[in-house]
C-alpha positions as CSV (number, residue, x, y, z in Angstrom):
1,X,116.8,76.7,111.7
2,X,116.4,79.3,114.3
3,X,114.9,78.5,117.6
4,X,113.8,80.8,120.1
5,X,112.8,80.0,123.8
6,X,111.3,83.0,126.1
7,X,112.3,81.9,129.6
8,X,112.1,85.5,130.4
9,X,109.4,84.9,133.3
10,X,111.2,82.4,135.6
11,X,114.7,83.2,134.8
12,X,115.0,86.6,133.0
13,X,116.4,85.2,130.1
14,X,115.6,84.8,126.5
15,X,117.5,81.8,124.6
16,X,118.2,81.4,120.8
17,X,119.5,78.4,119.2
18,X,121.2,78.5,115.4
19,X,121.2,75.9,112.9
20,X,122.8,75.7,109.8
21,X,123.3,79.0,108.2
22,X,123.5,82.5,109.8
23,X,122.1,85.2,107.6
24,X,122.3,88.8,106.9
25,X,118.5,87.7,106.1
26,X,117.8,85.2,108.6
27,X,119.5,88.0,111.5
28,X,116.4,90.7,110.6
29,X,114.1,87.5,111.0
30,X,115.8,87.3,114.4
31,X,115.5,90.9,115.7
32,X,112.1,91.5,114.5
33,X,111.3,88.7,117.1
34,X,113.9,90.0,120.1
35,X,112.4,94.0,119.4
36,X,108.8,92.8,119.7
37,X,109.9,90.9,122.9
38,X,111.8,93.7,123.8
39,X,108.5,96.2,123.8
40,X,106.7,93.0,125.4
41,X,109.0,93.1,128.1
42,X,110.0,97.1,129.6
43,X,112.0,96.0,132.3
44,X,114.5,94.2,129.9
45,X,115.9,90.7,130.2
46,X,119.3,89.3,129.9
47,X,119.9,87.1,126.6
48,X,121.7,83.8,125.6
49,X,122.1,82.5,122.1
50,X,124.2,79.3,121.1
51,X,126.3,79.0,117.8
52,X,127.6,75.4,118.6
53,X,125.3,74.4,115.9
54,X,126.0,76.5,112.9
55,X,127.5,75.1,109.7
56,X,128.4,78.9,108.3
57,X,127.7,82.5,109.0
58,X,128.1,84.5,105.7
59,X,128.1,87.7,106.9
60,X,130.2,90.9,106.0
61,X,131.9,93.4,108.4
62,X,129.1,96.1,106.5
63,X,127.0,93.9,107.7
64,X,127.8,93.0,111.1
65,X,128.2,96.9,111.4
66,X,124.5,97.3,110.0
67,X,123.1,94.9,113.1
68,X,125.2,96.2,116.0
69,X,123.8,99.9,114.4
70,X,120.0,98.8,114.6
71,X,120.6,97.1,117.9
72,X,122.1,100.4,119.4
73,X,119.6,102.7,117.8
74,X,116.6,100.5,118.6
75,X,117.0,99.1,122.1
76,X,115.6,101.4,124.9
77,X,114.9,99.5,127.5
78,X,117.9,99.1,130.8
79,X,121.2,97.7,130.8
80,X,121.2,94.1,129.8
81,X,123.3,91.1,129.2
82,X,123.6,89.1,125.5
83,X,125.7,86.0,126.3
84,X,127.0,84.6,122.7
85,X,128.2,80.5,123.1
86,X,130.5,80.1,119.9
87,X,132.5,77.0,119.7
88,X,135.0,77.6,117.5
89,X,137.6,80.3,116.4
90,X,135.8,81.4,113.4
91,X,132.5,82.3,115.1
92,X,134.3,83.2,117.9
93,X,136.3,86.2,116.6
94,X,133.3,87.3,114.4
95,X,131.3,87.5,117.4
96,X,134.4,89.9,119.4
97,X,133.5,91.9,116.0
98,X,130.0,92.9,117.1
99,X,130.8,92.6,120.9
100,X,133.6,95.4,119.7
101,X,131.2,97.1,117.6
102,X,128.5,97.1,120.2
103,X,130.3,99.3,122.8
104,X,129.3,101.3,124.2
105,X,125.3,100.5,124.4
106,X,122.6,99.1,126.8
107,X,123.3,95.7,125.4
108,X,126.2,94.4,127.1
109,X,127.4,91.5,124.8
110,X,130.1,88.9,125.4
111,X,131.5,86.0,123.5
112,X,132.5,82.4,125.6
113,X,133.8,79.4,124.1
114,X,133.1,77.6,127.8
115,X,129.9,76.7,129.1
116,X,130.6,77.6,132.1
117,X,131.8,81.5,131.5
118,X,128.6,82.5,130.5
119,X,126.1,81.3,132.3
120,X,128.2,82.3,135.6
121,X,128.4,85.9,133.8
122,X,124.6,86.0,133.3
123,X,124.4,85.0,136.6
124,X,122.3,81.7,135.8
125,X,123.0,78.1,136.5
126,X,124.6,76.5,133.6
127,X,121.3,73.7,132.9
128,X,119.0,76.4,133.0
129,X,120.8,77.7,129.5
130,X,121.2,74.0,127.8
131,X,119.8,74.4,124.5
132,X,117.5,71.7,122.8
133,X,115.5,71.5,125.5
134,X,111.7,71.8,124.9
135,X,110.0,74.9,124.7
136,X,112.2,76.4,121.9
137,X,109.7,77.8,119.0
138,X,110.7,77.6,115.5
139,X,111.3,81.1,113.9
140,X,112.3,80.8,110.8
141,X,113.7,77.5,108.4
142,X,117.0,78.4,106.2
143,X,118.3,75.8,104.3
């Protein structure tokens, strides 16, 4: 399940929560959402999503390239932040992949295993940023 919360009003950022599998599929679902926000939203906003609730991400490095690709040709707006919260060393060092891939662009993206890292980074107080809070809409169901 995908979750999505636009806090983008009081706090400037968007949140995204992943459960269960991450997709090659389920990612377009995701950034057809952020790009329409994105054009919602000129000024730009900083974003946060949390992997600490993933069971697998099945996604090739041709892949992963493909994304970080879209997100570099696609994204106009200013500079921005996308904080990624993965918990373990697997997600982890996929997510440096794209943070490596991503560079340079607008999007400055950065992978945290603590808490703490990224929401001092995004410049936003750690409760703000707790995921499972209410408020999150459903995107998309993958099973």
């Amino acid at each position: 399940m995908i979750k999505l919360k636009d806090n983008i009003e009081q706090s400037g950022i968007a949140m995204l929560e992943i459960e269960g599998d991450l997709t090659f599929e389920s990612l377009q679902t995701i950034l057809e959402k952020v790009e329409m926000m994105e054009a919602a939203y000129p000024n730009g906003f900083n974003r946060f999503t949390d992997l600490s609730h993933l069971r697998h991400i099945t996604l090739t490095s041709d892949e992963i390239w493909n994304i970080s690709q879209r997100r570099q040709m696609m994204y106009k707006g200013p500079l921005v932040k996308s904080a990624i919260y993965a918990c373990n060393s697997l997600m982890f060092g996929m997510m440096r992949i794209y943070t490596t891939m991503m560079d340079p662009s607008l999007i400055d993206v950065n992978v945290f295993y603590n808490l703490d890292e990224w929401a001092h980074w995004l410049d936003a107080p750690a409760d703000l940023l707790q995921v499972g809070q209410k408020g999150f809409e459903t995107l998309c169901m993958n099973e």
